[in-house]
N, C-alpha and C positions, 0 to 999 in steps of 0.2 A: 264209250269213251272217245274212240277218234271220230262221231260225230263231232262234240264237243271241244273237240282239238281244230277241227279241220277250219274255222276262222283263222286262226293262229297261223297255221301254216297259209294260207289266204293272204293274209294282211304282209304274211313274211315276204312272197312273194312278188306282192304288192310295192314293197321297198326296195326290193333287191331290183325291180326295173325302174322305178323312178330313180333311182342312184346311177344308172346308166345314161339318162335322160340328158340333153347339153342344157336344160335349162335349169336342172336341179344342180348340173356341176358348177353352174356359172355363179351359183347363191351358197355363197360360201354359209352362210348361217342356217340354212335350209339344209344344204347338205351335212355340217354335222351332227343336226338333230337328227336327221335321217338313221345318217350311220350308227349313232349312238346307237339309237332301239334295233336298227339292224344286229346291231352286235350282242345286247341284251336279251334278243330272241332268239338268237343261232345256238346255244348250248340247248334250249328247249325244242326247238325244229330236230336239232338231231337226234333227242331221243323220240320225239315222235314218230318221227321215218322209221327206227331202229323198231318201235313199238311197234309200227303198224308191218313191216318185216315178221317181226316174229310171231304176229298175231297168225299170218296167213299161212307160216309154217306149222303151227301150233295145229288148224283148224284142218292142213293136210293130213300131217300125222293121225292125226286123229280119223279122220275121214278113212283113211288106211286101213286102222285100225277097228275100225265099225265093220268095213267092206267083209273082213273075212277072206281064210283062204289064201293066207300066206304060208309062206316056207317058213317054222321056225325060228332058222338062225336071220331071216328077214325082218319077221314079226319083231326078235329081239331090237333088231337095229332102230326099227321104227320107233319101238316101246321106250328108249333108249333116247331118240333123238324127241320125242312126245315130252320125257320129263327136264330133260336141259330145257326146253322150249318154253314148258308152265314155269321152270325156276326164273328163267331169264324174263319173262311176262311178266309175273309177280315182282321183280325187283324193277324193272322197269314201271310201270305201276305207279309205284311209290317214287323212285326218282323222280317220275314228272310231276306227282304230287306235289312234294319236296319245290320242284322249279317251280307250279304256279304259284307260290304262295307271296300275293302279294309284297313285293320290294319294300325296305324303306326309304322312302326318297331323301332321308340324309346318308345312307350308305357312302356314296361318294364320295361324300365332302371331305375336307380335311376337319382336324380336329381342333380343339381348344381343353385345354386340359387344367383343371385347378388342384393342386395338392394343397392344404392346409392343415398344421397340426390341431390337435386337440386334447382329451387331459393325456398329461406324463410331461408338460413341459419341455426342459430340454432335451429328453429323450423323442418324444414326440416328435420336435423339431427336425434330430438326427434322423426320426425315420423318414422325414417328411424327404430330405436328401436319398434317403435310400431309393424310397419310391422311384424317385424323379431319375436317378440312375437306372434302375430297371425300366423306367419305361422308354430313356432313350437309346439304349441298348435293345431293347425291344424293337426298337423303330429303327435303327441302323440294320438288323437283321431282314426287316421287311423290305430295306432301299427306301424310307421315306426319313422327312427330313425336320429338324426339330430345332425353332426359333422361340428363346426364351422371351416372353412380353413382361416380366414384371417378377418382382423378385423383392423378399426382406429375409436375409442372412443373418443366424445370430452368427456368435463369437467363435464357439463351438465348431462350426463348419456345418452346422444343419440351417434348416429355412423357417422362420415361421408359417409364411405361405411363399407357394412360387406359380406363375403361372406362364403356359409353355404353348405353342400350338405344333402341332403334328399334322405336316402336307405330303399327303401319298397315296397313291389307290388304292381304296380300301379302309381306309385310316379308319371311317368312323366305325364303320362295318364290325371292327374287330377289337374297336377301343370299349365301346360304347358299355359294356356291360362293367366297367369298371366302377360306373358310381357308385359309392356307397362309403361305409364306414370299414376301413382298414383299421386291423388290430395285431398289435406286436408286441410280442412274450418273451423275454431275455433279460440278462443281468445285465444292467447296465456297467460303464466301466468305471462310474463313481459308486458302486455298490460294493462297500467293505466285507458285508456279510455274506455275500454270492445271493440274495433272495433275488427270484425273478421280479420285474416290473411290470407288470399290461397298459400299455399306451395303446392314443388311437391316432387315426389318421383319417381327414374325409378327402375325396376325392370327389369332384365336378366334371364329368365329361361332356363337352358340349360342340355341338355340330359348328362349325365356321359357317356364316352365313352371308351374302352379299348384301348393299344397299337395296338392292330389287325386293330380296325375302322381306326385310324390315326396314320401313319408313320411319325415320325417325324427323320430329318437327326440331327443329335447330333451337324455336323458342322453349322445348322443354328440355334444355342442357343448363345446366351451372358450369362452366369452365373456371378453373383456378390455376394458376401457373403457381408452384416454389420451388427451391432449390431444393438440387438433390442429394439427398443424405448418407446414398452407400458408395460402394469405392468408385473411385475414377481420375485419383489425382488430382492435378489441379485445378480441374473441371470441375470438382465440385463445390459447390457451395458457393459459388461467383457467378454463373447466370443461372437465371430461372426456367428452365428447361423443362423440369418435371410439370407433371399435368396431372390432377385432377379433377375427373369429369363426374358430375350427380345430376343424373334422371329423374327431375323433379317431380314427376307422376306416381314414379316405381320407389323411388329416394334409394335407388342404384348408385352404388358410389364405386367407379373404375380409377387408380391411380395409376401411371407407368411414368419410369423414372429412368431406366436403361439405358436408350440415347441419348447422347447429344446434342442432337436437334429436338426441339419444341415440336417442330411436324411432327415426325416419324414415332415421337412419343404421344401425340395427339390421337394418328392414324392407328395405332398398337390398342390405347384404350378403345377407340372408338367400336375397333374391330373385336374384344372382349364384351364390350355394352350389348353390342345388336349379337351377338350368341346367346349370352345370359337374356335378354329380353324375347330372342326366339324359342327358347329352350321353356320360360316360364309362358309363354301360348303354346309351345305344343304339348308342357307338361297338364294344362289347364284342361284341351281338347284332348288330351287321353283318358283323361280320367274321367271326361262325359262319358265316350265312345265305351271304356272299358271298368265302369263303374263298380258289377256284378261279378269281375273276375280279374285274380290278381294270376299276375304272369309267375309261372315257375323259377325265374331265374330272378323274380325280385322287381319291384316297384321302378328301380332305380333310383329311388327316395335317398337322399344325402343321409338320411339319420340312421335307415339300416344298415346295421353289421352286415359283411358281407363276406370277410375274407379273415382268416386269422394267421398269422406268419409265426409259428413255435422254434422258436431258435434251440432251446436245451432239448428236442425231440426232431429238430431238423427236418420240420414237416409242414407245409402249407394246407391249412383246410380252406374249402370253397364251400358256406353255409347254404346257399339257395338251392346247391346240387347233391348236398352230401360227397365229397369229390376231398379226399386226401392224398397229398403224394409225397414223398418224405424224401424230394431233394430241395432242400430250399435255398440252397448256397447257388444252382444252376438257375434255379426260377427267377432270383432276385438279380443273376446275371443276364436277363434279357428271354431265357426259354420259357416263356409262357404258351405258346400253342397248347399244349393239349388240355390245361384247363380252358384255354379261350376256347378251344375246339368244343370240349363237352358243356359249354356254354350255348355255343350256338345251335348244339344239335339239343340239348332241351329245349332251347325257344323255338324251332322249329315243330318239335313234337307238344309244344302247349298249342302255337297255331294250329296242327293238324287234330287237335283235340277237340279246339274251339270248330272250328269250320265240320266235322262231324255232331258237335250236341249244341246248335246253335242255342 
């Protein structure tokens, strides 16, 4: 195994002096690529020093313990400091496994994020609010920061869709397993009879992506300017501010309406278009690559259920994991980690399945 390692620590090396270098300081672009993988490979360099540490403790003990003709209360020590050494080996092991496992290179990014209801009407709607409170209380827990691009409000106080993006480290890393179809179980408060209702909710998580990721040809846009129809005073409905943009290829239709200005609601769609546009090629190229096997925590497919929120039983289930917890009133206040956590420790454990029974 620390053959196999020993590039790794090579190449780390390898960075950690160019980074000292006055010619790499002087290239500011040079150098934060640099630094970047420098810093993306320093939690894995430490476990492998760590690794190769215990390896050659492990192989002493042992050696000790071959030799023969110890004292005893020695032997014990040795016997003793031999099985700390296999535990610690063996978990180490697995950690680095755990660290090679290929990155995804939208981890990074910030997020883009679509809530839209689906059946149960203006219930649906309500939940569609709810969501979008949980996830930016979510996001205020994490220190990242949550700019709404697009929004239709019913009467009620819920949305029929709203769409949000989420800028912070880590954002997508830990958003990302949220697509799918949300379903929520409760009396509504127009329900005379107390009968529960089952509405749904789909959610869209999509990586923010820049001009570079996706070229879009200007002649394949339809631009539409009208005015805009939800609150803002007297702004509304007197210039044409609102923008609707359709991807005549795709017959993607992005509307943003929020600002003020015709730019900034221009720039808001445009920046929703080229996510949903990258999101539908990487969805395309996963599904070459990964034809034959379907991920444990779910496709990320928009139409599968994914999550069920039980209000009269005050329980959240997670369907791709089997994963119950029955505080739903804290989860929908922003504590989501340890379903996102048993989240990600399944998709790690389907990769480490796949990469063993190729």
């Amino acid at each position: 195994m620390l053959e196999k390692l020993l590039p790794i620590e090579q190449r780390y090396e390898e960075i950690s002096l160019r980074l000292t270098d006055p010619a790499t300081l002087s290239d500011n672009e040079q150098y934060r690529t640099l630094m970047k993988e420098y810093s993306s490979l320093t939690p894995l360099v430490e476990k492998i020093r760590e690794f190769r540490q215990v390896s050659a403790d492990l192989e002493e003990a042992a050696s000790l313990l071959e030799g023969g003709g110890l004292e005893p209360d020695f032997r014990e020590l040795i016997q003793q400091e031999w099985t700390e050494a296999k535990d610690r080996h063996q978990a180490l092991t697995q950690e680095i496994r755990l660290l090679l496992i290929p990155r995804d290179p939208n981890d990074d990014r910030n997020v883009i994020m679509e809530i839209r209801g689906g059946a149960g009407g203006e219930e649906a709607a309500l939940f569609v609010g709810s969501l979008f409170r949980m996830y930016t209380m979510y996001a205020e827990s994490h220190r990242w920061t949550v700019e709404v691009l697009s929004q239709n409000p019913t009467e009620l106080g819920g949305f029929k869709e709203i769409c949000f993006s989420v800028n912070g480290d880590g954002a997508y890393s830990r958003l990302k397993f949220e697509s799918g179809v949300h379903r929520v179980q409760r009396v509504p408060e127009t329900e005379t009879q107390g009968r529960i209702h089952t509405s749904t909710v789909t959610v869209a998580v999509l990586p923010e992506v820049d001009e570079v990721a996706v070229e879009i040809n200007p002649a394949d846009l339809k631009i539409d300017t009208f005015r805009s129809s939800g609150a803002g005073g007297q702004h509304v409905n007197k210039t044409e501010s609102a923008i609707r943009i359709t991807h005549l290829p795709t017959g993607m239709v992005v509307e943003c309406q929020d600002e003020r200005s015709q730019i900034k609601n221009r720039d808001k769609a445009m920046k929703v278009l080229r996510s949903r546009l990258y999101d539908q090629m990487a969805a395309a190229q996963n599904a070459a690559i990964a034809a034959d096997r379907k991920s444990q925590v779910g496709t990320g497919d928009r139409s599968e259920r994914i999550r069920t929120y039980n209000f009269p039983q005050g329980r959240v289930s997670d369907h791709r994991i089997g994963l119950t917890i029955y505080r739903l009133d804290s989860f929908l206040n922003g504590d989501m980690d340890e379903i996102i956590d048993a989240l990600i420790t399944a998709h790690q454990a389907e990769i480490l399945a796949a990469q063993e029974n190729p």
